[in-house]
Structure formats: structure tokens, C-alpha cells
GUTORRO-794949 format. One line per field, with one value per residue (C-alpha): residue number from 1; x, y, z; residue in one letter. Coordinates in Angstrom, 3 decimals, m for minus. Layout:
<sites>
k [NUM:...];
xx [X:...];
yy [Y:...];
zz [Z:...];
r [a:...];
</sites>
This chain:
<sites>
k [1:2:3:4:5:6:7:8:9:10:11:12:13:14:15:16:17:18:19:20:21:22:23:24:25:26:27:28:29:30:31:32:33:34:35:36:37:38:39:40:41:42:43:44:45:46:47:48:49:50:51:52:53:54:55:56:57:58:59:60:61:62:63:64:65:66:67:68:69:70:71:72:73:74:75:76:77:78:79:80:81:82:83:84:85:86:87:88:89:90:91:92:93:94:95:96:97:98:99:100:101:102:103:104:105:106:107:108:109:110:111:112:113:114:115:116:117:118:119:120:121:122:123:124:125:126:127:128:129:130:131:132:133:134:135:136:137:138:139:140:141:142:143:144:145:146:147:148:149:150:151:152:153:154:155:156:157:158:159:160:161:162:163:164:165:166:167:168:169:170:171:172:173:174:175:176:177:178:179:180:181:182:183:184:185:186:187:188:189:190:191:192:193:194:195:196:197:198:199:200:201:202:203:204:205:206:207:208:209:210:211:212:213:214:215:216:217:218:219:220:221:222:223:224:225:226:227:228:229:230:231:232:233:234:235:236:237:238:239:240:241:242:243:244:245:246:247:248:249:250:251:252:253:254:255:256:257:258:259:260:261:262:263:264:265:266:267:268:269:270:271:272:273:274:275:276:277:278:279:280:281:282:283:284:285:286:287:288:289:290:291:292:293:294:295:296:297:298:299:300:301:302:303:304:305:306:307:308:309:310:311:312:313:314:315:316:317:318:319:320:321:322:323:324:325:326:327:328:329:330:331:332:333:334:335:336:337:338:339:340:341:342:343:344:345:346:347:348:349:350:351:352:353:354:355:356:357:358:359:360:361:362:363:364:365:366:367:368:369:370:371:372:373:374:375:376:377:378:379:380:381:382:383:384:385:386:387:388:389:390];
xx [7.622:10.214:8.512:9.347:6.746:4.561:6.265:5.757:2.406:2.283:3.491:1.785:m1.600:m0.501:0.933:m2.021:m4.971:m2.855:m3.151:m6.478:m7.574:m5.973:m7.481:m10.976:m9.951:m8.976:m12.412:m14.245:m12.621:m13.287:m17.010:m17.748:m16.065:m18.466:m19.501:m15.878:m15.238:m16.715:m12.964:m10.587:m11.149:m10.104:m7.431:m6.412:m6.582:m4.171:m1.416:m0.804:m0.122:2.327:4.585:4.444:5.817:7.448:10.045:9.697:13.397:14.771:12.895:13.156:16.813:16.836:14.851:17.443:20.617:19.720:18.144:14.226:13.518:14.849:13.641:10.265:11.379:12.386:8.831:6.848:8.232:7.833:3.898:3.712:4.979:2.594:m0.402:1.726:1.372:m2.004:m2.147:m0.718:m3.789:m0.753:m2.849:m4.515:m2.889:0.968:0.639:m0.996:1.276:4.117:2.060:2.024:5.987:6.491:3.982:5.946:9.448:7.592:6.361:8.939:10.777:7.440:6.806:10.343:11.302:8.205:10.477:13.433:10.780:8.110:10.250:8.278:6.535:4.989:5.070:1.352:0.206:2.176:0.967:m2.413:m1.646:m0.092:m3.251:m5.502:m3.519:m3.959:m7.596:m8.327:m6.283:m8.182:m11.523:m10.759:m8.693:m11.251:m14.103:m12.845:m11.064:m14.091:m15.728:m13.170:m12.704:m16.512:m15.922:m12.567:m10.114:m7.134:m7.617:m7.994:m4.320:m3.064:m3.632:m2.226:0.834:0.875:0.242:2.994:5.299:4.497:4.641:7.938:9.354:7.563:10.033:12.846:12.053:12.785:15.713:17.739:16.494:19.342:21.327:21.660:24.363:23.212:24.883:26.216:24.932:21.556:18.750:16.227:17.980:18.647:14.952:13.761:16.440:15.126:11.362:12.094:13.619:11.464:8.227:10.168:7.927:4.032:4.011:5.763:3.884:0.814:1.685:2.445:m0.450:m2.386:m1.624:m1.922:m5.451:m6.543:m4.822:m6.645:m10.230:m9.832:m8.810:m11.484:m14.035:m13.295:m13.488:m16.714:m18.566:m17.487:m19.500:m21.877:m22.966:m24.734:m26.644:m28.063:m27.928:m28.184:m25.305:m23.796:m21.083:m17.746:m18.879:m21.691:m19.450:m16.875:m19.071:m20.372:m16.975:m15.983:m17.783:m15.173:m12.485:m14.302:m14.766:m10.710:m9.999:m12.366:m10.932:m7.205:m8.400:m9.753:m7.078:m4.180:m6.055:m7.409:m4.769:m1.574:1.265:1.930:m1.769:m1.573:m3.672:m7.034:m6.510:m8.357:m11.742:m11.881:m10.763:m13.585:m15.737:m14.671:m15.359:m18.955:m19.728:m18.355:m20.880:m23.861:m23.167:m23.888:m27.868:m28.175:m30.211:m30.677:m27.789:m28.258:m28.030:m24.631:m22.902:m23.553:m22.197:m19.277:m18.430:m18.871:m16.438:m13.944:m13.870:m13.340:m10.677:m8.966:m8.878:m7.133:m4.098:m2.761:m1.097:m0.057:1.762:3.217:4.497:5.776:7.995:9.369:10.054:11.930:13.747:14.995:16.469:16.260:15.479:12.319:12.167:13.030:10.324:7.976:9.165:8.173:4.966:4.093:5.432:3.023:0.077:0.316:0.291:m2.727:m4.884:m3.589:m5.000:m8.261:m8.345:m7.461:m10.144:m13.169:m11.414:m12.277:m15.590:m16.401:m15.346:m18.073:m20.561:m20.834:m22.902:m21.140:m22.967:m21.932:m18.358:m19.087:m20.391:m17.381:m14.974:m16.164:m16.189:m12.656:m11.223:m13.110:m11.551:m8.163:m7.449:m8.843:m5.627:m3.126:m3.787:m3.617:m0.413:m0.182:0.341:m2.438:0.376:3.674:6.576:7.410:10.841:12.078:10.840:13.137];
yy [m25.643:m28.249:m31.778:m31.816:m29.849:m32.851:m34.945:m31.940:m31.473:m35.128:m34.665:m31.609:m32.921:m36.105:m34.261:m31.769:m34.461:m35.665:m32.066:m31.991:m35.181:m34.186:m31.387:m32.626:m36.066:m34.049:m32.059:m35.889:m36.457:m33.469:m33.247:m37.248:m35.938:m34.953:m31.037:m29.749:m25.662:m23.510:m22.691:m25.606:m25.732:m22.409:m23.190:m26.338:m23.781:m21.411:m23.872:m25.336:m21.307:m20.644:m22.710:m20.386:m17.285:m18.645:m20.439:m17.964:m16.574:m19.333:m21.805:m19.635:m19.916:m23.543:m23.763:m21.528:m22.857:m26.903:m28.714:m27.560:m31.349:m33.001:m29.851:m31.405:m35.154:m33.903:m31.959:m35.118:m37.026:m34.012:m34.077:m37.761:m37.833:m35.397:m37.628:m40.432:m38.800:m38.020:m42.140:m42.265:m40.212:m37.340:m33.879:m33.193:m29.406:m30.694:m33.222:m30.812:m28.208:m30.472:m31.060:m27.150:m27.219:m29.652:m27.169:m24.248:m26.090:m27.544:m24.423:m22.221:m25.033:m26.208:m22.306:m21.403:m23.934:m23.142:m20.214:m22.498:m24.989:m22.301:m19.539:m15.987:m16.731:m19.877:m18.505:m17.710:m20.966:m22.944:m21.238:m22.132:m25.688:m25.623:m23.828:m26.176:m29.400:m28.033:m27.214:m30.274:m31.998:m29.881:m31.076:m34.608:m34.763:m33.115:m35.066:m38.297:m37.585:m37.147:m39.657:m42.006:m40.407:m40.621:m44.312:m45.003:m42.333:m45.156:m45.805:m42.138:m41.405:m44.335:m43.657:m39.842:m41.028:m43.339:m40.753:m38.220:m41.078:m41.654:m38.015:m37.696:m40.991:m38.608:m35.970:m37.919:m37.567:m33.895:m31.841:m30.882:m26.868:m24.387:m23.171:m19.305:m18.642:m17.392:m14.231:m15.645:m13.824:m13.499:m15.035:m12.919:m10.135:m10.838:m11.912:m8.126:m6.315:m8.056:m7.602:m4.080:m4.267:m6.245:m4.188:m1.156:m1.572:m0.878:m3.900:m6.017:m4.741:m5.219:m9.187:m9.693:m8.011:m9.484:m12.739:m11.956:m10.657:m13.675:m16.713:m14.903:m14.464:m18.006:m19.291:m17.733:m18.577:m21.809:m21.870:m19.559:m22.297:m24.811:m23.173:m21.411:m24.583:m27.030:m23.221:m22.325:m25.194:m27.935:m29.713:m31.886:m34.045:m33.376:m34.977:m32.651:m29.401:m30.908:m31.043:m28.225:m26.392:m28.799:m25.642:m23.314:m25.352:m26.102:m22.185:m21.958:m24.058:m22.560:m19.102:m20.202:m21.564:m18.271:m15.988:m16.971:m14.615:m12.384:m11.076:m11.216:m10.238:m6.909:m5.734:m7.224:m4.105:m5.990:m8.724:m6.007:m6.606:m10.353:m8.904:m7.245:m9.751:m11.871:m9.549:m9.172:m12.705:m13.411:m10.501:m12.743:m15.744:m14.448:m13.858:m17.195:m19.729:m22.611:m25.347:m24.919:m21.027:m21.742:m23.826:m21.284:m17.960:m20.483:m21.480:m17.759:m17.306:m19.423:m18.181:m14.886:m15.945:m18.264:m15.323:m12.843:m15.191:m16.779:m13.600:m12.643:m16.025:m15.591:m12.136:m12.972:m15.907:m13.620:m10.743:m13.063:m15.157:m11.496:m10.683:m12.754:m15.803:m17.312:m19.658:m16.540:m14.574:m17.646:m17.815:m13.796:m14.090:m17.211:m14.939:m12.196:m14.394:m16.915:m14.083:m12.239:m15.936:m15.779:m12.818:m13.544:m17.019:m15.718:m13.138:m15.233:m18.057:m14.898:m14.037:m17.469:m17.509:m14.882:m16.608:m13.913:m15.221:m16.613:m14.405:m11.414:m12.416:m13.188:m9.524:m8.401:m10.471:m9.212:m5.683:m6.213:m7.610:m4.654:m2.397:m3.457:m4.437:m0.913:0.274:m1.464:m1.556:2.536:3.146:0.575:1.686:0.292:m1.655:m2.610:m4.016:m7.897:m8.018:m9.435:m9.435:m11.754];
zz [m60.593:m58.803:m58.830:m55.224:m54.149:m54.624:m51.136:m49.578:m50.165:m49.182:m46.134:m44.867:m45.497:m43.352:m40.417:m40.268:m40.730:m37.515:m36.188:m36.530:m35.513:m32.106:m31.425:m32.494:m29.739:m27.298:m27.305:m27.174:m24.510:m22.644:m23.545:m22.813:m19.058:m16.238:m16.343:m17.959:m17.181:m19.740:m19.875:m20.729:m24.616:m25.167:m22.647:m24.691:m28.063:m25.894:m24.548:m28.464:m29.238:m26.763:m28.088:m31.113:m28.842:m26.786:m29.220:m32.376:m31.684:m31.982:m34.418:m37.935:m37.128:m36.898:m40.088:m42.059:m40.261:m40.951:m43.816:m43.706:m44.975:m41.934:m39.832:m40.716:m39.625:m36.072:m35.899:m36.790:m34.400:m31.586:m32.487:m32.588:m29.109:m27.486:m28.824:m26.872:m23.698:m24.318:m25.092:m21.932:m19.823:m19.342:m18.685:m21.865:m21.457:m21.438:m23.652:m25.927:m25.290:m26.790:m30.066:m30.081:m29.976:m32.777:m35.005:m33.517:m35.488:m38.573:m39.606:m40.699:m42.113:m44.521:m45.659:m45.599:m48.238:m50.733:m51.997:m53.063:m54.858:m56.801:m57.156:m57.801:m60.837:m58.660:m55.000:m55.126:m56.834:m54.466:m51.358:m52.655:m53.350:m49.423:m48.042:m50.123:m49.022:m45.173:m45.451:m47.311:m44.039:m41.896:m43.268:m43.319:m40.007:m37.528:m39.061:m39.206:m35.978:m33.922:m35.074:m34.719:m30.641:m30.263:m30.916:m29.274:m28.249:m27.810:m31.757:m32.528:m31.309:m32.299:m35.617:m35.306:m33.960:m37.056:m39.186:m37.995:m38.781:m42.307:m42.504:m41.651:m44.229:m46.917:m45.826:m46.974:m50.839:m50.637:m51.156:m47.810:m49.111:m48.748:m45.731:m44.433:m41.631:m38.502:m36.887:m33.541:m30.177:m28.358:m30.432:m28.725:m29.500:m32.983:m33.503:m32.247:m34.052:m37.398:m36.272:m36.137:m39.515:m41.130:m40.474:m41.411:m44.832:m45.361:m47.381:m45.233:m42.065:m43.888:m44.743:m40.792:m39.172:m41.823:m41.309:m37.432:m37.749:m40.148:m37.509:m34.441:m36.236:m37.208:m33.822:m32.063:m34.550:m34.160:m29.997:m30.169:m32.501:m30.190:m27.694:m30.020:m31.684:m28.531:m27.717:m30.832:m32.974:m30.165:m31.258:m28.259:m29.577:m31.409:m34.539:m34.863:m34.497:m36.483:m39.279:m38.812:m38.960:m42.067:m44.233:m42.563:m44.203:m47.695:m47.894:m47.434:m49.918:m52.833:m51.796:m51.635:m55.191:m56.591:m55.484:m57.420:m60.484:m58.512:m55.822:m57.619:m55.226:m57.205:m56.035:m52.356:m50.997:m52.640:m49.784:m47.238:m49.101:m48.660:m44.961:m44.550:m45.948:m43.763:m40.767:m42.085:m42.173:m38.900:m37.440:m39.533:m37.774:m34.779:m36.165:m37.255:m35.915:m38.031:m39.309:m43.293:m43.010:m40.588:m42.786:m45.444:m43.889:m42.554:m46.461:m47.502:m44.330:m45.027:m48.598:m48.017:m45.299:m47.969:m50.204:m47.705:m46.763:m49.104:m51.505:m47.543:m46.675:m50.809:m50.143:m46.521:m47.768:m50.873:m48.320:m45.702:m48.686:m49.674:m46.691:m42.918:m44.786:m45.302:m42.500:m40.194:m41.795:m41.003:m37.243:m36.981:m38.744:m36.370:m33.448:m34.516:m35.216:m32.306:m30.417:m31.726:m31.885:m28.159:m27.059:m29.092:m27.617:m24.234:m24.161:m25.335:m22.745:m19.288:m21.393:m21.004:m17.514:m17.029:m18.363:m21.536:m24.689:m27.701:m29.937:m28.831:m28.796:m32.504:m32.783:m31.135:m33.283:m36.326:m35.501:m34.391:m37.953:m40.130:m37.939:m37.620:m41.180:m42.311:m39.302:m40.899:m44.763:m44.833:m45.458:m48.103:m51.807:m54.419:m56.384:m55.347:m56.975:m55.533:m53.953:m56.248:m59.623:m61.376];
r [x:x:x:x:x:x:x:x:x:x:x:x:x:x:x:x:x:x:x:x:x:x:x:x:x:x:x:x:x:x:x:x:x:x:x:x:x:x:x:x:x:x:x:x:x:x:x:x:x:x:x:x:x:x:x:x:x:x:x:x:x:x:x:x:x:x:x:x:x:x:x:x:x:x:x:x:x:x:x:x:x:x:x:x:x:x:x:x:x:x:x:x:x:x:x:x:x:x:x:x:x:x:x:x:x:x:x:x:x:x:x:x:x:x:x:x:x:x:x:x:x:x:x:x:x:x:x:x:x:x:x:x:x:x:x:x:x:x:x:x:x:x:x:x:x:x:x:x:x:x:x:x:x:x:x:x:x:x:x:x:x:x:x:x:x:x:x:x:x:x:x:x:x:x:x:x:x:x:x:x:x:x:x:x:x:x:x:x:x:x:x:x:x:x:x:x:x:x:x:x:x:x:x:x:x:x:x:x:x:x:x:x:x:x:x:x:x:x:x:x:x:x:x:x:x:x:x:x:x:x:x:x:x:x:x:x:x:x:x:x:x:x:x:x:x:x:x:x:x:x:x:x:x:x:x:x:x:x:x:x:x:x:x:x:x:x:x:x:x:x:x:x:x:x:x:x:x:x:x:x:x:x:x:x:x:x:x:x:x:x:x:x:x:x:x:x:x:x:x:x:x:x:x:x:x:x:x:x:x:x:x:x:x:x:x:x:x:x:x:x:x:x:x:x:x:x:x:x:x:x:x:x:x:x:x:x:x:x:x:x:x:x:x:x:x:x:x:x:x:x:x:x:x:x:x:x:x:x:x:x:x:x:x:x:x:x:x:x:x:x:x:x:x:x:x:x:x:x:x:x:x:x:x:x:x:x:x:x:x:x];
</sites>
């Protein structure tokens, strides 16, 4: 596997312990506010997403048009200033909305170029190393993020913006990746024609909605614990959650750790188990009542979740590389996902509005992943050949 990968692995934990750390300051600031809606975290989950849709015909494009490496540079420096304005007291939603468009350009570019630097024979293992680095970022970057907001929110996004900047200097050591020309014309319209190409496949409809029905069980997970936690488990201040959450994230990162010899990408239908799993864990949160037994379903979550994406991202990249080019193939699956984590997000976001219980919605949740992964895994063969098997 190409030494690069290393920088790159460098530099994605940095810019998503940054991510991270954000979100997890943003949500100190809003709970040390007076009586905050039941409604703006969600809300703050939702603007970062947009981004995602809004600019997914056009970002892939960037990412196979320029050099991915200094795709990643410009993206940095996007994210580090939205945690200026939030430095600056700017509306927590628009500055937050800007990180959200700095994620929305450095992720097709950081996925797209894994291809060019593992290769097939290392596609899987790399994606694993990339979800591991994230998680890993996640765990570290929303714990010490909170605590370092519950102590002094100026410090806490000082040190992001920091962060995003050494992030991007990593960059620099890799290669530029390689270039695909762009058909000239509409990019909307050339984003839709190759979305209805692309999913012309079972297997590469099933590594889409797969990925989209992962990202929006996570997302909402993550919102519903922020409100399920201070109700059941009495939990009142970000540190607490974010601890709490931490065995989400540690769960990832064993299961992105296990799958590499279990869920080769020649046997990609096993992903729905871990699916379902996943779905069935989420319904057994909702009966739990205690923190010890909650950070235990939340490992077992996370490992079954860890377990279901990876061989997806693996066989999204190898699909796109194939034929609209990886960082296009990125841009659609972020499209699909950020879409589906919207409509998740959005609809706990009115249930909370209404005052509905965070249980139930955990019920719901989990009803809705066992059901929808058993829709869109039928049509997919047992084994199928990798696109290309070189």
C-alpha cells in the first residue's frame, strides 16, 4: 500500500477531532444558554447537512477535476473559518452551516483519492484504517471538546481553528492524486444523468442506500441521545453525553477492525446482518435505563454499525473509480446520505417540537433500519465479482 496513505490518515484524524470538537462546543454553548428550544440541536445537526445536498453536483467534480490533495487544503481552511465566526458570536446556525460546506468539499476529495493509494487488493483495509482514524478523531474530539467548552468556549475554537490548519500543512506531503476531465454543460444535470446511471446496478444501489441508511441512523442516534441522555440517565452537561456517546465511536472502530476478514467486497450482501444488528440494538436502547447497560448496547451499536460501512464506502470508491470517478461517486453517496440523515434529523427535530419521547423515536428508528435494509439488499446477488478484479 502507497506510504502516502500515512499523511492522509494524519490529516483526517486532525480535521475531524476539529469536527467534532465543534459540534460538541457548539452544544456547550447552547445548553449553558437560558431554556434553549427542544429544537435547535437537531437544527444545528440539519444546517451542517445541507451543505451536503445542496453542493453534491458540483463538489465530486471539483474533487476529480483538481488535485484531491490541495482539494483538502481549501476545505481546511473553509472549516477553520466557520469556527471563526462562531469565535466571533456569528449565529451558531451560519457559522455552522459554513463548517458543513468545507466537509461537503473535503469529502469526496479524502475518499476519492483512497483508490489511487490502496488499490483493490487494499481498498477495504484502507477504508478501515480511514474509518478507524475518524472514529478514533471522533472519540477524542467530542470528548476533549466539551470539556474544553465546559471550561472556556474561546479556547475550545481556538484550538479547532488551530487544528484545521495543521491539518491542511499535513496535506502537502501527499501526492496531487490524478485528474478526470469533466464533460462541460449543466452540473446538475450531469450529476442526475450519472445518478441514474450509477444505481442502474443492485450492487451499486445497494452501496448508496446503504451508506444512506447507516449516515441517517447514526445522525439521529446521535441527536436522540442528546436528548435521551439528561431524561433517562440524568445527564445535564455536554461532557457527560459526550462520554457517553464515546462507546458509539469505540464500537465503530472495533467493527471497522473486524470486517476487513469478514465482509470481503466479493460477499458485500453479508453487510445487511451487521444492518440489522444494528437496527436491533438501536430498538434496546430505548429499554434501557441505567449508564453501564447504555454504554454497552452503544459499543455493541457502534460495532455492528462499523461492520456495515466500511466494505460499502470500499465498494463505492471501486465502483465510482471504474466509471464517474471516485470523487464523483463520493459527492453522490454524500448527496444520498446527507439527505437521508436530513430527513431523519428533520423528523426527530418536529417530533421534538411536539414534545414526543426520545424513546419512542429510538423504537421508531430502529424499526426503520431493519426494514429498509431488508428493501434494498433483495435484489442483491450472494457474491459478486469487484469491478475490477485486477
Amino acid at each position: 500500500m502507497n506510504k502516502s496513505i500515512y499523511p492522509l490518515l494524519v490529516a483526517q484524524f486532525l480535521s475531524a477531532f476539529a469536527d467534532n470538537a465543534i459540534l460538541f462546543t457548539v452544544i456547550a454553548m447552547v445548553m449553558q444558554a437560558d431554556h434553549p428550544p427542544p429544537w435547535y440541536v437537531p437544527a444545528l445537526q440539519s444546517v451542517f447537512l445541507v451543505a451536503f445536498v445542496v453542493l453534491a453536483p458540483w463538489v465530486g467534480g471539483i474533487a476529480d477535476r483538481h488535485p484531491k490533495a490541495r482539494i483538502l487544503i481549501v476545505a481546511n481552511l473553509i472549516k477553520a473559518g466557520g469556527a471563526g465566526l462562531l469565535l466571533l458570536q456569528v449565529e451558531p446556525l451560519l457559522a455552522y452551516c459554513l463548517v458543513g460546506v468545507g466537509a461537503a468539499l473535503y469529502s469526496p476529495a479524502k475518499y476519492g483519492i483512497l483508490p489511487e493509494l490502496a488499490g483493490h487488493a487494499g481498498l477495504v483495509k484502507a477504508n478501515s484504517w480511514i474509518e478507524g482514524s475518524t472514529i478514533l478523531a471522533i472519540l477524542t474530539g467530542m470528548t476533549v471538546g466539551a470539556r474544553l467548552a465546559d471550561y472556556s468556549v474561546y479556547w475550545a475554537l481556538t484550538s479547532t481553528i488551530a487544528l484545521f490548519m495543521v491539518s491542511a500543512a499535513t496535506t502537502l506531503f501527499l501526492p496531487t492524486g490524478l485528474r478526470k476531465p469533466i464533460p462541460e454543460g449543466s452540473k446538475i444535470l450531469l450529476f442526475f444523468r450519472e445518478v441514474r446511471e450509477f444505481l442502474a446496478s443492485p450492487r451499486s444501489r445497494f452501496a448508496v442506500l446503504g451508506a444512506s441508511l447507516f449516515w441517517a441512523a447514526a445522525a439521529a442516534v446521535r441527536v436522540i441521545v442528546i436528548a435521551w441522555a439528561p431524561a433517562v440517565l440524568l445527564m445535564h452537561n455536554a461532557s457527560d453525553i459526550a462520554d457517553l456517546t464515546l462507546f458509539l465511536a469505540i464500537g465503530i472502530v472495533a467493527g471497522a477492525a473486524l470486517v476487513p476478514r469478514l465482509i470481503p467486497l466479493e460477499h458485500l450482501r453479508r453487510a445487511r446482518l451487521p444492518a440489522y444488528a444494528m437496527g436491533l440494538l438501536i430498538v434496546a436502547l430505548s429499554f434501557t435505563d441505567a449508564v453501564w447497560p447504555a454504554r454497552a448496547v452503544l459499543f455493541l451499536m457502534g460495532t455492528a454499525g462499523g461492520m456495515f460501512i466500511v466494505p460499502i464506502n470500499a465498494a463505492l470508491q471501486e465502483i465510482g473509480q471504474q466509471g464517474i470517478g471516485s470523487g464523483g461517486a463520493v459527492a453522490m453517496q454524500n448527496f444520498f446520505q446527507n439527505l437521508a440523515m436530513l430527513i431523519a434529523v428533520g423528523g426527530y427535530t418536529a417530533a421534538a417540537a411536539e414534545a414526543n419521547q426520545p424513546a419512542i423515536a429510538l423504537i421508531v428508528l430502529g424499526g426503520l433500519l431493519m426494514a429498509a435494509t431488508f428493501v434494498v439488499v433483495r435484489h442483491l446477488p450472494e457474491t459478486t465479482p469487484p469491478a475490477n478484479p485486477e
